[in-house]
Biopython code that builds the backbone (N, CA, C, O; Angstrom):
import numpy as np
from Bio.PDB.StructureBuilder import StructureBuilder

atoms = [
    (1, "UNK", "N", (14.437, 3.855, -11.041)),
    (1, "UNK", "CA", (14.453, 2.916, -9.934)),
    (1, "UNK", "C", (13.028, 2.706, -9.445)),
    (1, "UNK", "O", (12.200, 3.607, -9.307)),
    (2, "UNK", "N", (12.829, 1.364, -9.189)),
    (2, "UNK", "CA", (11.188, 0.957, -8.409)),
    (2, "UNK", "C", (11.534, 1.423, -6.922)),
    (2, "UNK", "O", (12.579, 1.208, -6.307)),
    (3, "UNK", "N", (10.466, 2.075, -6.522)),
    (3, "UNK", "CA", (10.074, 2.588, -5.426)),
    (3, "UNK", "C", (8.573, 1.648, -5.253)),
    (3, "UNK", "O", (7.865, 1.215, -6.161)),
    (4, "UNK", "N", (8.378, 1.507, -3.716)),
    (4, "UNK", "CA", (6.684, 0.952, -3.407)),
    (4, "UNK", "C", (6.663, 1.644, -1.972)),
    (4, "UNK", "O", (7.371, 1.604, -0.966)),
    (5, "UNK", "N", (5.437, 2.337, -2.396)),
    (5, "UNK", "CA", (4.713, 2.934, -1.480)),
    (5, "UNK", "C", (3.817, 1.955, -0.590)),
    (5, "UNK", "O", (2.772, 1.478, -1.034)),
    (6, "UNK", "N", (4.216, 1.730, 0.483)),
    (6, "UNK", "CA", (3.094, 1.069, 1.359)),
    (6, "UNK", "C", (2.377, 2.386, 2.031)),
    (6, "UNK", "O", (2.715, 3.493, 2.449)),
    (7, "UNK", "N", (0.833, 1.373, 1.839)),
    (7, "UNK", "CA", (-0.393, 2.594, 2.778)),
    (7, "UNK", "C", (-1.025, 1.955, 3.172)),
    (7, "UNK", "O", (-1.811, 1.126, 2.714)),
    (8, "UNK", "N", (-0.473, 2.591, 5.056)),
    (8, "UNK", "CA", (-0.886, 2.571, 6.222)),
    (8, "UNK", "C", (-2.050, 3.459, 6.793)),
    (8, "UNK", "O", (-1.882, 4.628, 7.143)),
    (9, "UNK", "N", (-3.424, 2.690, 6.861)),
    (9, "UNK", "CA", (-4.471, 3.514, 7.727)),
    (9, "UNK", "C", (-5.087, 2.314, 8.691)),
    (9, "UNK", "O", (-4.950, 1.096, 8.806)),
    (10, "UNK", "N", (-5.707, 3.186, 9.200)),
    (10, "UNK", "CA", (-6.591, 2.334, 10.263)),
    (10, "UNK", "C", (-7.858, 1.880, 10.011)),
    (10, "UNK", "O", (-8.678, 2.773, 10.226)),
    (11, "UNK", "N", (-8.526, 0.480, 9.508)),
    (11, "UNK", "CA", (-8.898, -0.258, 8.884)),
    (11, "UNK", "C", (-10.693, 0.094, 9.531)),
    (11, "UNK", "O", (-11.702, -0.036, 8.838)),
    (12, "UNK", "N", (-10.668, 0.535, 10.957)),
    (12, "UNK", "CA", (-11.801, 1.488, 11.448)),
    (12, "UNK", "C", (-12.361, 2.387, 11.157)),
    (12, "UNK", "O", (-13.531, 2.672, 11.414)),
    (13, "UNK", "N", (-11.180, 3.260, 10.268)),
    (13, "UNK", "CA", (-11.449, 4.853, 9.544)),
    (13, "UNK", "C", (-12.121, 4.210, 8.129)),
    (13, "UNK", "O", (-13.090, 4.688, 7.540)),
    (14, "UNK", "N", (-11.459, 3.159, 7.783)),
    (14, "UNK", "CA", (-12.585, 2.754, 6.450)),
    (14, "UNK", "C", (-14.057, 2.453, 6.757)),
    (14, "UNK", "O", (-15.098, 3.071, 6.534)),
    (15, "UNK", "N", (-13.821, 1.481, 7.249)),
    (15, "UNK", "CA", (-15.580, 0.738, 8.159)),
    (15, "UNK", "C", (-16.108, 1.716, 8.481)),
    (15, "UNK", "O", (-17.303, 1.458, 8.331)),
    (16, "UNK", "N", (-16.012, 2.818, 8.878)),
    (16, "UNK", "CA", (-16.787, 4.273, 9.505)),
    (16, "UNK", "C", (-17.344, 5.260, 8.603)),
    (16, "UNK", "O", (-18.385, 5.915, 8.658)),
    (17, "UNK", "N", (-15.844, 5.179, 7.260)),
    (17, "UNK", "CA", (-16.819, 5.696, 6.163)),
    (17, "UNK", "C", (-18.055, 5.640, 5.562)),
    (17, "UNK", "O", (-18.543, 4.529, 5.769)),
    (18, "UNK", "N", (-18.805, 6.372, 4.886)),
    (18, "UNK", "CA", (-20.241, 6.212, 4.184)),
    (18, "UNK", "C", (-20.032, 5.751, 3.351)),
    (18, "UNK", "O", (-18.888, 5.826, 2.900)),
    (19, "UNK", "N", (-21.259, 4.851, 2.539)),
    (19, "UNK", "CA", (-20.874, 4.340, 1.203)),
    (19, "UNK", "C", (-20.517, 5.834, 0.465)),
    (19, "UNK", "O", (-19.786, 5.815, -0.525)),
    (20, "UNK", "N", (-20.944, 6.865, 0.870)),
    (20, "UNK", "CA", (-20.834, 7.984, -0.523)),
    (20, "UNK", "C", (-19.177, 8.354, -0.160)),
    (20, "UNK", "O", (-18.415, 8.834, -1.000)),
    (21, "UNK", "N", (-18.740, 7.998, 1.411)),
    (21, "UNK", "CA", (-17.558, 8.549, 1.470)),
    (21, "UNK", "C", (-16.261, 7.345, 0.763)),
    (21, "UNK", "O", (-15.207, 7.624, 0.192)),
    (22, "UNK", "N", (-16.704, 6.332, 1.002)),
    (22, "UNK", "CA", (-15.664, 5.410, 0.478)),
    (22, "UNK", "C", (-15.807, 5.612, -1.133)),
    (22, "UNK", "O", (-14.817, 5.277, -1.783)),
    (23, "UNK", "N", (-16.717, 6.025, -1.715)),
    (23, "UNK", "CA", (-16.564, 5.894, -3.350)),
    (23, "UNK", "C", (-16.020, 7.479, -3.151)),
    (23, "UNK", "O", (-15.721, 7.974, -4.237)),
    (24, "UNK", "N", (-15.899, 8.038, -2.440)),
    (24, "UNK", "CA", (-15.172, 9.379, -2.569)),
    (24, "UNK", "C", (-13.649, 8.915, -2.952)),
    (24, "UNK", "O", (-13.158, 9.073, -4.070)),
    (25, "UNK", "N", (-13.167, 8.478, -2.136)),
    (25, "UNK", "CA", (-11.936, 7.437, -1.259)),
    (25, "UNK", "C", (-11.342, 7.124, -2.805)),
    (25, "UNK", "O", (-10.652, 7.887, -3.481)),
    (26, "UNK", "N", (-11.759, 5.933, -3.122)),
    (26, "UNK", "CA", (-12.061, 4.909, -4.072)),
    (26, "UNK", "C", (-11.609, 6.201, -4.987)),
    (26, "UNK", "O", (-10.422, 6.521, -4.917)),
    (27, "UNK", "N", (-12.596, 7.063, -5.952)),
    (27, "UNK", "CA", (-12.619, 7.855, -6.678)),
    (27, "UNK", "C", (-11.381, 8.349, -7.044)),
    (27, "UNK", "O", (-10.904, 8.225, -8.171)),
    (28, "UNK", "N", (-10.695, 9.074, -5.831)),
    (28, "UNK", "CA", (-9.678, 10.068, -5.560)),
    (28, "UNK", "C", (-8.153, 9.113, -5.520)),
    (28, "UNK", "O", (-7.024, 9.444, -5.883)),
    (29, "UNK", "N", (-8.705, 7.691, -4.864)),
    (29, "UNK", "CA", (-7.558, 7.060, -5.392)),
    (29, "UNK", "C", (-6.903, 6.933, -7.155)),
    (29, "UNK", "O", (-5.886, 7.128, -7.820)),
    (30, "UNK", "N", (-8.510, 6.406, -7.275)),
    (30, "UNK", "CA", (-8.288, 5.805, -8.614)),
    (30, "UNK", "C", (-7.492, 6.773, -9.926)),
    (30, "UNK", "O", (-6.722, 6.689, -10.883)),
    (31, "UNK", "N", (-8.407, 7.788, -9.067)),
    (31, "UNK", "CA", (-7.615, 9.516, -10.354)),
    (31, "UNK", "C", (-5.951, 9.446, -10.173)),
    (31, "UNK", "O", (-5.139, 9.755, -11.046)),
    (32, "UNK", "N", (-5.647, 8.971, -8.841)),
    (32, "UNK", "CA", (-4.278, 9.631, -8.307)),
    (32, "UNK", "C", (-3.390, 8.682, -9.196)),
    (32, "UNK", "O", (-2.529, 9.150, -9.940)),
    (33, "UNK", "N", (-3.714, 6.865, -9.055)),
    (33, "UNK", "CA", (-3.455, 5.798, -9.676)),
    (33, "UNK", "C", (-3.179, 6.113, -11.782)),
    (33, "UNK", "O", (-2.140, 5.897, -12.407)),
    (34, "UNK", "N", (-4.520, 6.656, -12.342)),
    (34, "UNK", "CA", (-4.268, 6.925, -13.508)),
    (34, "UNK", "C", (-3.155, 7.962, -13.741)),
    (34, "UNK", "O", (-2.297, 7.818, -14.612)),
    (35, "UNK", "N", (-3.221, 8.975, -12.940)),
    (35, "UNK", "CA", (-2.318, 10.034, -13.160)),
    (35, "UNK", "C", (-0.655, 9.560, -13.298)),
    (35, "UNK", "O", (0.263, 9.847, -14.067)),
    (36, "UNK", "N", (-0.789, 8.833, -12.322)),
    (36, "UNK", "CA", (0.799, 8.514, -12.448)),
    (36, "UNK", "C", (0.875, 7.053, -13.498)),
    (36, "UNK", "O", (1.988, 6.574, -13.717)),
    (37, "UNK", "N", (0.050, 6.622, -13.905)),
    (37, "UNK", "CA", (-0.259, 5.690, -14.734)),
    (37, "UNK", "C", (0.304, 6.702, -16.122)),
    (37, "UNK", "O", (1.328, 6.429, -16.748)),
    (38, "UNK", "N", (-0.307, 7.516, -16.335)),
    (38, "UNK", "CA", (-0.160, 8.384, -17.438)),
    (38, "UNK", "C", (1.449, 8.724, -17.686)),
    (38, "UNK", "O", (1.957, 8.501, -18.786)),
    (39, "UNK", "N", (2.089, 9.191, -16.758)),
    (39, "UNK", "CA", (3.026, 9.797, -16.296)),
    (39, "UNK", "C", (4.324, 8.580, -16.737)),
    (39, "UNK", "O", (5.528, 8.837, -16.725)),
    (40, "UNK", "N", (3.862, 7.577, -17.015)),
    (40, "UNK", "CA", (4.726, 6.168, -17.650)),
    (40, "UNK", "C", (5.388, 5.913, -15.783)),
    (40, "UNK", "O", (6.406, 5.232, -15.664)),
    (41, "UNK", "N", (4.835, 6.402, -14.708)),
    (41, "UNK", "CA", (5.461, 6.141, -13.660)),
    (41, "UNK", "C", (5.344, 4.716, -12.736)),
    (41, "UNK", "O", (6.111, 4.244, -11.896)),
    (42, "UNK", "N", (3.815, 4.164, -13.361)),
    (42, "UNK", "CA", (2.710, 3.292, -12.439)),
    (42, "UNK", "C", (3.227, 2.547, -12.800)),
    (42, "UNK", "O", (3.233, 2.478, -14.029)),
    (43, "UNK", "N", (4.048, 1.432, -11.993)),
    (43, "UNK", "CA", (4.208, -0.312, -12.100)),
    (43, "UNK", "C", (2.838, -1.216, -11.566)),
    (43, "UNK", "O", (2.477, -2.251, -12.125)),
    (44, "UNK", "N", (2.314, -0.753, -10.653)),
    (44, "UNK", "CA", (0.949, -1.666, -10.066)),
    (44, "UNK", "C", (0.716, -0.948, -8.627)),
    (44, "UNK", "O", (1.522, -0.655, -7.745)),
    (45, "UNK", "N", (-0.678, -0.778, -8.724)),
    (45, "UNK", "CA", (-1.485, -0.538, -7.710)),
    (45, "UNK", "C", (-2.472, -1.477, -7.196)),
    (45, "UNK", "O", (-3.242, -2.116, -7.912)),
    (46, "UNK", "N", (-2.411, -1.544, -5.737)),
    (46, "UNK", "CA", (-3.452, -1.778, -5.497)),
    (46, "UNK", "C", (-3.812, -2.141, -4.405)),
    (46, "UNK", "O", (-2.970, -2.749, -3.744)),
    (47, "UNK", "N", (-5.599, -1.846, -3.609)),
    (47, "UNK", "CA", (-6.035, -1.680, -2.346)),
    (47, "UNK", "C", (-5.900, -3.250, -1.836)),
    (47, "UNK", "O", (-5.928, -3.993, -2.817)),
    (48, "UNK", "N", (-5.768, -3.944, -0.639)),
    (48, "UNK", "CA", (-5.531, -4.959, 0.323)),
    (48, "UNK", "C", (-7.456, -5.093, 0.932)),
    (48, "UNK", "O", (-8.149, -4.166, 1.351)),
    (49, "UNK", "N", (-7.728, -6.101, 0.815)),
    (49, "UNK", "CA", (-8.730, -6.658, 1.796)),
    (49, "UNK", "C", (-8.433, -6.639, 3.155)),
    (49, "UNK", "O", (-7.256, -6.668, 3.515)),
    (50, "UNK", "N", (-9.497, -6.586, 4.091)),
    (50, "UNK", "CA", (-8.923, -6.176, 5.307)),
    (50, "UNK", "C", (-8.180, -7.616, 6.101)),
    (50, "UNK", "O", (-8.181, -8.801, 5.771)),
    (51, "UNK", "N", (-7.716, -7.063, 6.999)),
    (51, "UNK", "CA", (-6.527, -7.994, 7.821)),
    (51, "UNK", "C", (-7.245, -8.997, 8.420)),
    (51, "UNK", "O", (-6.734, -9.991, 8.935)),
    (52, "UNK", "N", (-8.723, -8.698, 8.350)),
    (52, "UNK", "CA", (-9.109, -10.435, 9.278)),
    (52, "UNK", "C", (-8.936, -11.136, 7.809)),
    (52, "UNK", "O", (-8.782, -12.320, 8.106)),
    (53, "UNK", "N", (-8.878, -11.037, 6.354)),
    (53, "UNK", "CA", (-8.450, -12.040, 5.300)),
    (53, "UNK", "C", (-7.394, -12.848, 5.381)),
    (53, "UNK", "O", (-7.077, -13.771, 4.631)),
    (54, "UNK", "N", (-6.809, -12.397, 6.453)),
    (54, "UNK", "CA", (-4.619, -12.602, 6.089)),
    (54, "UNK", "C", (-4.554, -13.761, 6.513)),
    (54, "UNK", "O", (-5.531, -14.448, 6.812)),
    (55, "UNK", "N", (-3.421, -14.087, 6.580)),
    (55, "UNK", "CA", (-3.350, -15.392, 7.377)),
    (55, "UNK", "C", (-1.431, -15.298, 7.625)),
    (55, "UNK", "O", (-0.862, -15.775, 6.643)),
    (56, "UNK", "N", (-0.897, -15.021, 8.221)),
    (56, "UNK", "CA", (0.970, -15.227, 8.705)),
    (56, "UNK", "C", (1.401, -16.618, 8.631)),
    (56, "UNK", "O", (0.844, -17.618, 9.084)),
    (57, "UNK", "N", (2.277, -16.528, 8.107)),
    (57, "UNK", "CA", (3.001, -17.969, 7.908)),
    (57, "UNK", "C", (4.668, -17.578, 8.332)),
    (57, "UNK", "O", (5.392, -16.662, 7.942)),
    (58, "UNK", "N", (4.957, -18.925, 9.495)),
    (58, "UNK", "CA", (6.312, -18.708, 9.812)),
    (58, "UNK", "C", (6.787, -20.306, 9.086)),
    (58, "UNK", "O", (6.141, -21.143, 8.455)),
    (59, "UNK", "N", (8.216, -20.230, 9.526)),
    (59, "UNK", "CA", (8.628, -21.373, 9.064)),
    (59, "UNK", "C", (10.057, -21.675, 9.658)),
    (59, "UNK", "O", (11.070, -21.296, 9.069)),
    (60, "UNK", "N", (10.121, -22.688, 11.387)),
    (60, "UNK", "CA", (11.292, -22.985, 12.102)),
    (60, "UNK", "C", (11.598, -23.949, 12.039)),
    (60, "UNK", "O", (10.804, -24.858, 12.281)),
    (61, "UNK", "N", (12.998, -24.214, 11.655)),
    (61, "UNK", "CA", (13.015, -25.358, 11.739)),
    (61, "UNK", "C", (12.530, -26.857, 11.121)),
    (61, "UNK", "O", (12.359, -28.020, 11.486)),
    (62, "UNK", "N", (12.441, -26.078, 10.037)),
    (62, "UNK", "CA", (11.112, -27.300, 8.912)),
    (62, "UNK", "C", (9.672, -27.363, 9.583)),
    (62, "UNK", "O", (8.950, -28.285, 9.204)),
    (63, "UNK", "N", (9.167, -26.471, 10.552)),
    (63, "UNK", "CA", (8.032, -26.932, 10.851)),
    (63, "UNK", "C", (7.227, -25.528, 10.426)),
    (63, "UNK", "O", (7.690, -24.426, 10.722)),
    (64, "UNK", "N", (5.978, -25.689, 9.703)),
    (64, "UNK", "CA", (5.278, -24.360, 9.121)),
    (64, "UNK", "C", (4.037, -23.933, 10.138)),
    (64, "UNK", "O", (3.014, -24.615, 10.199)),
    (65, "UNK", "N", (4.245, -22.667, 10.974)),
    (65, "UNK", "CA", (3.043, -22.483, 11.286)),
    (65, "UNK", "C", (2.384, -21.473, 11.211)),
    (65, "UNK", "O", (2.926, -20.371, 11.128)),
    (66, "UNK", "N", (0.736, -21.678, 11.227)),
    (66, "UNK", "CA", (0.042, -20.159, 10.263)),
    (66, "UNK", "C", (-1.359, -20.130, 11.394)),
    (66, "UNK", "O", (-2.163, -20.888, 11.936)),
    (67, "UNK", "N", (-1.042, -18.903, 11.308)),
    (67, "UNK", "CA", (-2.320, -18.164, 12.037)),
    (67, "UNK", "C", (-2.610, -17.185, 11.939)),
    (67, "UNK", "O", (-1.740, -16.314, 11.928)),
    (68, "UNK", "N", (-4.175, -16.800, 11.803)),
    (68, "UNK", "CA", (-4.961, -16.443, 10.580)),
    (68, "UNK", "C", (-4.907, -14.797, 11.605)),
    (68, "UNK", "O", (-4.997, -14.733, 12.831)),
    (69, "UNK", "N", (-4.718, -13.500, 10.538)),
    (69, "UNK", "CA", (-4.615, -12.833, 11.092)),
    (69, "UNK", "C", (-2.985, -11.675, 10.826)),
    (69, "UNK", "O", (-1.831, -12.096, 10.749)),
    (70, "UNK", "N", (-3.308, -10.626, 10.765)),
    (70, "UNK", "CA", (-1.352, -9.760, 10.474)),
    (70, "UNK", "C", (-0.363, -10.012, 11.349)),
    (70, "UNK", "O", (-0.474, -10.320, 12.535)),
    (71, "UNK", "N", (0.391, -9.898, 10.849)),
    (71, "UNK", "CA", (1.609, -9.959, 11.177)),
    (71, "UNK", "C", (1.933, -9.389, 12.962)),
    (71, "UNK", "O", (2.602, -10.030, 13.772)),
    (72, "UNK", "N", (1.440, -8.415, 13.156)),
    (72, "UNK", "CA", (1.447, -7.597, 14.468)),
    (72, "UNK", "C", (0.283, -7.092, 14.495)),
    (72, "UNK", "O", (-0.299, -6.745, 13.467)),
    (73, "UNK", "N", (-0.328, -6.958, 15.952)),
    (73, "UNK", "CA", (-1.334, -6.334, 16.127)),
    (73, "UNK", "C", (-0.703, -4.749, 15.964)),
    (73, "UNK", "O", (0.322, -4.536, 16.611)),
    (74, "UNK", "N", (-1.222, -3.683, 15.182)),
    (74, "UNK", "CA", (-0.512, -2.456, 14.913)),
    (74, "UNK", "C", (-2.137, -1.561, 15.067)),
    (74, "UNK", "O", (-3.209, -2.136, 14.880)),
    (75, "UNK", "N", (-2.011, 0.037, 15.468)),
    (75, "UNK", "CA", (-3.027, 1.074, 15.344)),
    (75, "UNK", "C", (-3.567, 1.095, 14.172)),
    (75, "UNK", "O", (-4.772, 0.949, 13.967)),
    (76, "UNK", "N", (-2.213, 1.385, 12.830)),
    (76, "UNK", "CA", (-2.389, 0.994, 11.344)),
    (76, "UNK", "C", (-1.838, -0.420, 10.961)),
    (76, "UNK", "O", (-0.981, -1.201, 11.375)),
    (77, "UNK", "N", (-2.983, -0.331, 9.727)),
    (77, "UNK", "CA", (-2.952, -1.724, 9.126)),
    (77, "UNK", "C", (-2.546, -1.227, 7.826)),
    (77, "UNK", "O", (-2.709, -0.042, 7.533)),
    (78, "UNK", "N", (-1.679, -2.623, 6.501)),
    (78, "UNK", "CA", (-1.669, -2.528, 5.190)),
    (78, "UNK", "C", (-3.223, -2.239, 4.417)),
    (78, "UNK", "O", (-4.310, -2.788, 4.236)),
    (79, "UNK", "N", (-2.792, -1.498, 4.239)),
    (79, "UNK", "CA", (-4.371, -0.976, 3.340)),
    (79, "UNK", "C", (-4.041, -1.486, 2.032)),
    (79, "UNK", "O", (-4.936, -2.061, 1.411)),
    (80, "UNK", "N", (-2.835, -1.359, 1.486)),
    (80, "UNK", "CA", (-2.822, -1.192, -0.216)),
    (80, "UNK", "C", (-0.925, -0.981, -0.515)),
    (80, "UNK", "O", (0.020, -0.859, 0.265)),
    (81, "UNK", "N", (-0.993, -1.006, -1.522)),
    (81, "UNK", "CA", (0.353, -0.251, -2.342)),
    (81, "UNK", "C", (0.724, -0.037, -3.497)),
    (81, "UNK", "O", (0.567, -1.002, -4.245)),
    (82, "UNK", "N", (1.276, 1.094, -4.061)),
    (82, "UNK", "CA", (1.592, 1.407, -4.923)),
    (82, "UNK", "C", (3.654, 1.129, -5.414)),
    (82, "UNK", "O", (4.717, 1.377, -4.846)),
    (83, "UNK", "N", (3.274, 0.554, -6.639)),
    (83, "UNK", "CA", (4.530, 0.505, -6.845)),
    (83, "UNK", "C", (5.247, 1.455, -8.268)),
    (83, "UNK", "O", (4.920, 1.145, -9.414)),
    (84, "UNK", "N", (5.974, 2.305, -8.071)),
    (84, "UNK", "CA", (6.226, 3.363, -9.193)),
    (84, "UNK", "C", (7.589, 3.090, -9.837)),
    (84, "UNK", "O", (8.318, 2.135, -9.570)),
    (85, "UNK", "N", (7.753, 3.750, -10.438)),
    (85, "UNK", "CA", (9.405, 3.698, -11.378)),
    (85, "UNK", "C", (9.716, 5.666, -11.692)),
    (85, "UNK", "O", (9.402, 6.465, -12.574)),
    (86, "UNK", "N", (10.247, 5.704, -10.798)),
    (86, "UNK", "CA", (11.236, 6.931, -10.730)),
    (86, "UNK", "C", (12.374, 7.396, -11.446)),
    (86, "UNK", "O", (13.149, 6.461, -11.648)),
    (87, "UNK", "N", (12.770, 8.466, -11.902)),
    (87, "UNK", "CA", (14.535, 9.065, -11.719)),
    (87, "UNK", "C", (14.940, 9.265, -10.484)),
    (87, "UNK", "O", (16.160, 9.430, -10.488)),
    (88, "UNK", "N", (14.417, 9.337, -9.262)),
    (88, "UNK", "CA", (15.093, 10.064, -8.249)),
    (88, "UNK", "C", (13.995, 9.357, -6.801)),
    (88, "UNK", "O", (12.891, 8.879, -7.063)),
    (89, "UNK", "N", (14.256, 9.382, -6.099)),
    (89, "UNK", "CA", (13.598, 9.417, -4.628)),
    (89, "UNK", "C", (13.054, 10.134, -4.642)),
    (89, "UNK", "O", (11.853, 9.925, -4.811)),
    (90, "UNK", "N", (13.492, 11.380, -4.489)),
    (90, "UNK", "CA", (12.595, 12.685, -4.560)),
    (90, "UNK", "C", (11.398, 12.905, -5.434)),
    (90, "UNK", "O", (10.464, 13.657, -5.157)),
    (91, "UNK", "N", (11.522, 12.126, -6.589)),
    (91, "UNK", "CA", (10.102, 12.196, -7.590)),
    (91, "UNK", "C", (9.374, 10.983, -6.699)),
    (91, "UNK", "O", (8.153, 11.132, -6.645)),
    (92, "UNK", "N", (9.956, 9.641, -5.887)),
    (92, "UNK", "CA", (8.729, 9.092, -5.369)),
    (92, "UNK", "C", (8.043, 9.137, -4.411)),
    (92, "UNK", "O", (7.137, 8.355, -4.122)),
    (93, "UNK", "N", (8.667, 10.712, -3.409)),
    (93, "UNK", "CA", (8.438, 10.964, -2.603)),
    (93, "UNK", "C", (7.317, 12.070, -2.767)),
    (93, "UNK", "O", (6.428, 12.180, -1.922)),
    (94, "UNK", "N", (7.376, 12.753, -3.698)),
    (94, "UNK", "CA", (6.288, 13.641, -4.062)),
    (94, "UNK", "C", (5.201, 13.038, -5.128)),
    (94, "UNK", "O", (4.473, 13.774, -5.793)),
    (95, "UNK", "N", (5.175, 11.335, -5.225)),
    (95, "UNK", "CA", (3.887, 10.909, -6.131)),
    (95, "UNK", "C", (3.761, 10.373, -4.662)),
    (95, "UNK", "O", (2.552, 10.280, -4.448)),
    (96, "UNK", "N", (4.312, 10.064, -3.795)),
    (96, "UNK", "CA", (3.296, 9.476, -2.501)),
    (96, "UNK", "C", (2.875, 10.226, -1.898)),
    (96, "UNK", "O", (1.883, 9.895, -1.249)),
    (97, "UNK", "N", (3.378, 11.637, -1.772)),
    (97, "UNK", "CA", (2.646, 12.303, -0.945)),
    (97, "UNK", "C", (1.187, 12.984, -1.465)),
    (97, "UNK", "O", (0.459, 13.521, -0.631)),
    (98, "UNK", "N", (0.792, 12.928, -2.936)),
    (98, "UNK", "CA", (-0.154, 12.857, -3.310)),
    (98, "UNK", "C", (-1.109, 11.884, -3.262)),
    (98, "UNK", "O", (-2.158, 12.047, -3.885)),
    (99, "UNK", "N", (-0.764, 10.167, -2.149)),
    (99, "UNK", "CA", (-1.878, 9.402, -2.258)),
    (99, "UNK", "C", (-2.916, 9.771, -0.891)),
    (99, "UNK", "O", (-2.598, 9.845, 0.295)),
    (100, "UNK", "N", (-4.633, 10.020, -1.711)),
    (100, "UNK", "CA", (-5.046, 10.397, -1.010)),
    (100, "UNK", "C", (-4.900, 9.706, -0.015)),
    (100, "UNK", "O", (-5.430, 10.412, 0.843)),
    (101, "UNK", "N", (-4.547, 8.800, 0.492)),
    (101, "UNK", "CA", (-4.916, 8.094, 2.361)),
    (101, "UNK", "C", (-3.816, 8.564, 2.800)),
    (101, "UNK", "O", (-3.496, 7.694, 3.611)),
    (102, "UNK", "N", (-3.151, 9.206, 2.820)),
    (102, "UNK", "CA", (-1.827, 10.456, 3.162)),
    (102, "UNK", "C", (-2.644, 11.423, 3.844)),
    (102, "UNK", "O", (-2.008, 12.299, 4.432)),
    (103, "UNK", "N", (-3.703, 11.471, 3.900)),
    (103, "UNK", "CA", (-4.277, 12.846, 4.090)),
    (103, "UNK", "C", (-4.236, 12.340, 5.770)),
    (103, "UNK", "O", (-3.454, 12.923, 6.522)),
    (104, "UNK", "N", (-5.173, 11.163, 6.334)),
    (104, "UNK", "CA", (-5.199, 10.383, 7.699)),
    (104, "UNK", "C", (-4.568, 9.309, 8.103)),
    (104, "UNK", "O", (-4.735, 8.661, 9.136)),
    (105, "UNK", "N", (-3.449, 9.071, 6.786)),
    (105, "UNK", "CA", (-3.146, 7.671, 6.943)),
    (105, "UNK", "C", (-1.703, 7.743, 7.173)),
    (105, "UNK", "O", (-1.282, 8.729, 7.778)),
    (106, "UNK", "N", (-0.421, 6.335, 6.558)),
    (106, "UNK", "CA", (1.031, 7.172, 6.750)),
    (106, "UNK", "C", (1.483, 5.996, 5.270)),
    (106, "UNK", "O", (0.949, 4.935, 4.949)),
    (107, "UNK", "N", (2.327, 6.529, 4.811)),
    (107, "UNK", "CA", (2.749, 6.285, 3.776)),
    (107, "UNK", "C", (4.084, 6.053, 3.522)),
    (107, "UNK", "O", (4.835, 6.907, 3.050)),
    (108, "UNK", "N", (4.408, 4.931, 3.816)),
    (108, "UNK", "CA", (5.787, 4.528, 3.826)),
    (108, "UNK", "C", (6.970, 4.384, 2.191)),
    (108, "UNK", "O", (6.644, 3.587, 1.312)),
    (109, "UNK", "N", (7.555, 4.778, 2.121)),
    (109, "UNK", "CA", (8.280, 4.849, 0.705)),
    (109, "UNK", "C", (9.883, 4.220, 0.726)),
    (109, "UNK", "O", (10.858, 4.754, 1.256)),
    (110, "UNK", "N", (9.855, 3.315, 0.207)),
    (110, "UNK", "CA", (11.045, 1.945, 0.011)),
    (110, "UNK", "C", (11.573, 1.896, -1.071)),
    (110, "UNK", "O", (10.736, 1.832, -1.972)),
    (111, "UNK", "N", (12.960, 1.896, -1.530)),
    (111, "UNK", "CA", (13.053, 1.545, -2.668)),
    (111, "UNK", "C", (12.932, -0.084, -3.159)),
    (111, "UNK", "O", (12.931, -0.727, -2.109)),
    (112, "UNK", "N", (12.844, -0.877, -4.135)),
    (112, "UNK", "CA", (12.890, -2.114, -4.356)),
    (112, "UNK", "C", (14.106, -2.512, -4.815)),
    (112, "UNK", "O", (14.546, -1.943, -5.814)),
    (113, "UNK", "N", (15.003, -3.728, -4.076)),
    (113, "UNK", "CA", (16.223, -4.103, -3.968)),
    (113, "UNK", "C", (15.823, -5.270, -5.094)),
    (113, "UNK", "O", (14.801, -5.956, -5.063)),
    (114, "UNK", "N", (17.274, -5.344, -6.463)),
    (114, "UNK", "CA", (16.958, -5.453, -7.453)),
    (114, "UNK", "C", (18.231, -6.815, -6.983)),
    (114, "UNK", "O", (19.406, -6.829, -6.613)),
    (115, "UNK", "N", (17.073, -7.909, -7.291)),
    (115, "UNK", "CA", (18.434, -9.052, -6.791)),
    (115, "UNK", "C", (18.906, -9.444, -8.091)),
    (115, "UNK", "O", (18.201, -9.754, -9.052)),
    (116, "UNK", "N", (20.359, -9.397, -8.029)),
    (116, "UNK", "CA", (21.312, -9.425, -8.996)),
    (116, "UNK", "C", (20.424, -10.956, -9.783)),
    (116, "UNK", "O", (19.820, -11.925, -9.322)),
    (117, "UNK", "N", (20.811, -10.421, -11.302)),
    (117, "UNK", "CA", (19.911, -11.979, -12.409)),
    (117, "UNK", "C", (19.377, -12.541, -12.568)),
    (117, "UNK", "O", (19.300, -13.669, -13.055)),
    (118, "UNK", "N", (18.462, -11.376, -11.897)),
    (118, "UNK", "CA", (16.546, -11.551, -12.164)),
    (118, "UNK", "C", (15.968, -10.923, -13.155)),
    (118, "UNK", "O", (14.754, -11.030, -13.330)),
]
sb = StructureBuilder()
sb.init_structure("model")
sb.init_model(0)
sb.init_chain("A")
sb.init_seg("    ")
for serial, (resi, resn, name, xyz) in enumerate(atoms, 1):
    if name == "N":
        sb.init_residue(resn, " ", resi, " ")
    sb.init_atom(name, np.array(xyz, "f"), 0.0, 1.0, " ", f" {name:<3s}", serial, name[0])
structure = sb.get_structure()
C-alpha cells in the first residue's frame, strides 16, 4: 500500500541554518531517500520551495480565486514529501520516523486512497 509522508517544519529553522548546516540537512536527507530507494520502498521524494512560491486556488461557484501564498497561516509549513510503498503501516511508520526533519520537525503519515479504475 502507498503511504505519503508529509514534512512539516518551520521554514525559519531552514533560513537560520548555515550553508554547512543545510548541506548537512540536504545530505542526511538524501542518504535516508536512497536507503529506502534501495529497499524497492521509494515511490518519489521530494523537498517543496518555500511558501512565499505558492499560490491557493479556490473555486465557488464558477468563480476562481487565487492568492499568492499557503493555504493557512500555520507555525509549520510543507517542507517536502515522501511517498513509499509498504506491507503494513507499521513499516511506513518506522521509514518516517527515520526522516531526518523528524528530529525538529512533524511528520505526518497518510495512506493514499486508491480511486477505483485508475
Amino acid at each position: 500500500m502507498n503511504y505519503v509522508c508529509l514534512v512539516y517544519g518551520e521554514e525559519k529553522y531552514l533560513q537560520a541554518l548555515s550553508k554547512e548546516g543545510l548541506a548537512e540537512l540536504d545530505r542526511r536527507s538524501t542518504a535516508h531517500d536512497k536507503s529506502i530507494e534501495e529497499a524497492g520502498k521509494l515511490v518519489v521524494a521530494q523537498a517543496l520551495q518555500s511558501t512565499s512560491t505558492s499560490t491557493t486556488i479556490r473555486k465557488r461557484s464558477g468563480k476562481v480565486v487565487m492568492m499568492d501564498g499557503p493555504f493557512a497561516e500555520t507555525r509549520e509549513q510543507l517542507l517536502g514529501f515522501v511517498m513509499i510503498d509498504t506491507d503494513s503501516r507499521e513499516e511506513a511508520l518506522e521509514i518516517a520516523s527515520e526522516i531526518p526533519i523528524a528530529e525538529w520537525g512533524t511528520i505526518e503519515v497518510r495512506a493514499v486512497y486508491d480511486i477505483p479504475g485508475s
